[in-house]
N, C-alpha and C positions, 0 to 999 in steps of 0.2 A: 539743486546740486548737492548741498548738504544733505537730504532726503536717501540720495544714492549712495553718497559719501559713509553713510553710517549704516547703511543695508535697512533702510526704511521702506514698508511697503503702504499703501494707501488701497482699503477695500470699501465697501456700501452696503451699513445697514442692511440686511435682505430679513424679506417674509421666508420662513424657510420651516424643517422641521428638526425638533431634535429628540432624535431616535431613543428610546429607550427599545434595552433588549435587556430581559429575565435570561437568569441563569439555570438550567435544568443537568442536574447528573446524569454524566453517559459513561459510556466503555468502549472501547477500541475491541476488536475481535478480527479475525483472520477472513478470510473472504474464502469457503468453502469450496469456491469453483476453482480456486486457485489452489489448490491440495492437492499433494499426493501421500497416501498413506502407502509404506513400501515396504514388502514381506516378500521373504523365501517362499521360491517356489517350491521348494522339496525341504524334506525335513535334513540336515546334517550338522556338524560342527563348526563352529569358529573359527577358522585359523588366525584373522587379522580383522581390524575393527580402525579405518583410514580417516575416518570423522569425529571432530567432538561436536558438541551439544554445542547450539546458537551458531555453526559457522559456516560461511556462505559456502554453496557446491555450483559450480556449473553443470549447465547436461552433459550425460554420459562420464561425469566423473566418479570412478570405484569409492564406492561408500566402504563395503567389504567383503572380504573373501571366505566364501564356505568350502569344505572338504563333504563333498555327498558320494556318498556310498551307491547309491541307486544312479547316477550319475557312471558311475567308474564300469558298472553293465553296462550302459546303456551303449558308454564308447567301445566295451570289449565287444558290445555284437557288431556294432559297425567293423573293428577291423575283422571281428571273423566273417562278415555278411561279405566286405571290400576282399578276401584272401579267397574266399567263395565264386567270386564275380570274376578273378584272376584264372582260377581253374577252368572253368565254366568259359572264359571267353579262349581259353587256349583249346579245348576242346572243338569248341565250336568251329574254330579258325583251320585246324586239323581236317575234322569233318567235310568242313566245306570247300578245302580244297582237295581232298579227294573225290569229292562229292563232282566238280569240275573237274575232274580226270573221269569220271567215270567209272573208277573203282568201290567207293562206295555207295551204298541202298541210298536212297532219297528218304525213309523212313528212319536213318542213323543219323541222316542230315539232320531231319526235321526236330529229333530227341534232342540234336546237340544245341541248335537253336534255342530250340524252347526251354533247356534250361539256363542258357545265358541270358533272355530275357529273362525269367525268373530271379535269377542273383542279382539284376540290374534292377529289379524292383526294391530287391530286399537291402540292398545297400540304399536306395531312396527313400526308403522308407525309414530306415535305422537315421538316417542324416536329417531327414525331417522332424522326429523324436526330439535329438538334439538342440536342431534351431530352434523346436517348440520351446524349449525349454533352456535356451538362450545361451546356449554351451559349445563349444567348439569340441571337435573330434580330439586335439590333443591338448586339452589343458588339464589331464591326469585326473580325473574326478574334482576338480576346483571350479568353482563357480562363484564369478564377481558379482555383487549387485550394486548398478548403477544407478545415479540421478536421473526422472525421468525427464526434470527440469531444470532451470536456474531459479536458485531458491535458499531457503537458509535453514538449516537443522532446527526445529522447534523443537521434538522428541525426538530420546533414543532409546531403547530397549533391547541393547547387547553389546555382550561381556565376549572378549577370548576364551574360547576354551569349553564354551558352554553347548551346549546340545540344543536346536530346535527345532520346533514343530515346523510342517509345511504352512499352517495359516497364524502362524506369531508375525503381528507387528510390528519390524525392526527401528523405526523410521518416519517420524514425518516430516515433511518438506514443505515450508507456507512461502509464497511471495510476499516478501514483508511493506515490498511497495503498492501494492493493490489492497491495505486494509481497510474494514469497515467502523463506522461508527451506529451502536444501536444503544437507544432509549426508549423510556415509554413517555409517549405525549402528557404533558399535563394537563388535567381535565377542569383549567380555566378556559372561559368559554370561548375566551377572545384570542388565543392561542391557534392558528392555522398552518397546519403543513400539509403540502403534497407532494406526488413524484415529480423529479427533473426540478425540482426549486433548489436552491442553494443555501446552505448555512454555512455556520461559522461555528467551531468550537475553539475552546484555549482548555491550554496545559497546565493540568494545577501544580505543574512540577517549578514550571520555567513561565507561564503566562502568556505565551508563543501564541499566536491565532492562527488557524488553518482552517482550509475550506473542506467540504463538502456537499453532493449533489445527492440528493433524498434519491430511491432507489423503489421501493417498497412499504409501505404500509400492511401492520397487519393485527388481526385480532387475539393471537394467540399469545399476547400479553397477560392477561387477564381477565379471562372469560367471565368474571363474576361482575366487572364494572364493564367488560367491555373495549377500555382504555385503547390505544390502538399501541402498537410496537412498532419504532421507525429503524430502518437501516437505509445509511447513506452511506455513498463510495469517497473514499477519500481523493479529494485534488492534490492535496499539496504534500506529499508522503517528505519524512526528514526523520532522520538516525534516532531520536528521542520518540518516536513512536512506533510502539510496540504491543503484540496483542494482551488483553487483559488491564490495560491502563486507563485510569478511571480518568474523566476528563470533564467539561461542563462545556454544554451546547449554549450555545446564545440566541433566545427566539426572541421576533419582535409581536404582538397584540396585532391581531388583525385587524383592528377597527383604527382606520389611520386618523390620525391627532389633527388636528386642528393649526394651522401655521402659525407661528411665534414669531416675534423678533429675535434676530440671533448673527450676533459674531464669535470670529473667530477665536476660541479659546487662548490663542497665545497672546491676546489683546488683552487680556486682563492684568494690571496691576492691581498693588496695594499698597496704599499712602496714608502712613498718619488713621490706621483703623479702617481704612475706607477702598473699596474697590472701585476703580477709573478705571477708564478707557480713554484714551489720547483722540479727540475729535480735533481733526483738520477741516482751514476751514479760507478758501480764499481771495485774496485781498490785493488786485493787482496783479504784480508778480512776484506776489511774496505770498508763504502758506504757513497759517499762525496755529501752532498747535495748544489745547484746553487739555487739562484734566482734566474730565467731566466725570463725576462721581454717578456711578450706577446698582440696579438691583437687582439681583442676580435668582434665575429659575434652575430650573434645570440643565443640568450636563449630558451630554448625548454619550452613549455607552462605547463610541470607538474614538470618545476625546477631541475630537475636533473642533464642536460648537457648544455655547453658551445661552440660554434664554438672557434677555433683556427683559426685565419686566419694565422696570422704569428709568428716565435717564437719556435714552436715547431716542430719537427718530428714525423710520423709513429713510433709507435711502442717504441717511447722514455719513460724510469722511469720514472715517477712524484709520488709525494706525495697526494694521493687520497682523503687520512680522515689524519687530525691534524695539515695540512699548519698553521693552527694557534697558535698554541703550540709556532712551529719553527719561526713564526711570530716573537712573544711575545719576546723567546728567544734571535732570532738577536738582537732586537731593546734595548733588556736586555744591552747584550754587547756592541753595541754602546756605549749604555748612561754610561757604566763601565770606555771604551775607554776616551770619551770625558770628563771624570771626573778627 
């Protein structure tokens, strides 16, 4: 009842392992399948520039708006090809009911046809020009360019007012939550990665741990050792990760360790120089708690567990969660004692 009463937990000794993971320098970089790099189709001017740099776009939102000159032909042949197909169909119309009267040649008919199909072409074809080229019949020589996707400005390269080429770069667009992590493996030998395996990197900003699932291996690292180049896909994307950020990967030794004794790292106090762990141990119906003084190995790299070298048993009571509670309290009664 006390036990509960003070949020005391009771765990056992286990055979277990405690991981160490090396730390290797990586980078965060953009995931190239998820790119759009986004240029003028035609060469013209600036009018409006509707983006800044780093900030998210949805699809189909106007980045910005050009003034093309090759543009402003292209819609003056449409109306004059559409004022062409106007004449041409009154004509024909004329024609052809005379042509049903019986007054006029069938050879007048046949001319006046065939040039309203002809205008009917050439209007289809001036409108097709257009849609090639992503432009509406009356939006005055102006042409937007949009987002091809949802994405966030990473580069930009234009100014109002400025003049550009058909194949300048205006734009690129990264998915900032599909980024990668790549390193070169280190060429200790007990070191193992492959594709579909899972790691773990942290933030040298913040300390943050985040996943990752290996992607690719590859050799174009450094062809003089060989060394292999890894890229993994990130799992766990969050607003502090961003391309170009230097990061450290956490591998663990492929040759697996050998089992240790080990509890749980919050078991550990420190009394009087000495590191204990609170073994329970019991008597009846009553559960008598020990300092029992221990010696400490190794720590597992995600903080959890503790080697035991000496001190403790297989399979022995300890106090898992609250050692400190129990701390507190001894130290309480001493200072009662000594008073």
């Amino acid at each position: 009842k006390q036990l509960v009463e003070f949020g005391v937990k009771l765990a056992q000794v286990e055979l277990g392992d405690v991981e160490q993971k090396q730390q290797y320098p990586a980078r965060l970089v953009v995931n190239t399948d998820q790119q759009a790099h986004v240029e003028a189709s035609f060469a013209g001017r600036v009018e409006s520039v509707a983006v800044a740099l780093g900030q998210e776009v949805k699809k189909g939102q106007a980045l910005a708006t050009l003034f093309i000159p090759d543009l402003v032909d292209q819609q003056a042949n449409l109306s004059i090809a559409q004022e062409a197909l106007n004449l041409a169909s009154q004509d024909y119309q004329r024609e052809k009911q005379l042509f049903n009267q019986g007054i006029s040649a069938r050879q007048d008919y046949q001319r006046a046809y065939n040039a309203y199909r002809q205008a009917e072409i050439q209007v289809q074809a001036a409108r097709s020009r257009l849609s090639a080229l992503g432009a509406s019949s009356g939006s005055q020589g102006r042409y937007v360019i949009k987002a091809p996707f949802n994405g966030v400005i990473t580069k930009k390269d234009i100014v109002v007012g400025e003049n550009i080429s058909a194949d300048k770069q205006l734009f690129i667009i990264d998915q900032l939550d599909q980024l990668w992590v790549e390193f070169i493996l280190p060429s200790a030998a007990n070191i193992h990665v492959q594709p579909n395996q899972e790691i773990e990197f942290k933030s040298l900003q913040t300390n943050n741990l985040f996943k990752a699932r290996v992607q690719a291996l590859t050799t174009e690292a450094d062809s003089q050792t060989g060394r292999l180049q890894v890229r993994a896909r990130v799992l766990t994307p969050a607003q502090e990760l961003r391309p170009n950020l230097m990061v450290n990967v956490l591998l663990t030794g492929e040759a697996a360790q050998q089992p240790v004794l080990r509890v749980a790292k919050a078991a550990i106090q420190q009394i009087d120089a000495q590191q204990i762990v609170f073994v329970a141990k019991s008597e009846k119906d009553q559960i008598h708690l020990t300092a029992s003084p221990v010696q400490l190995g190794n720590y597992s790299s995600d903080g959890q567990w503790v080697e035991i070298k000496s001190g403790l048993t297989e399979k022995q009571q300890y106090v898992s969660q609250g050692s400190f509670l129990l701390k507190s309290e001894m130290e309480k009664g001493e200072a009662a004692h000594a008073h």
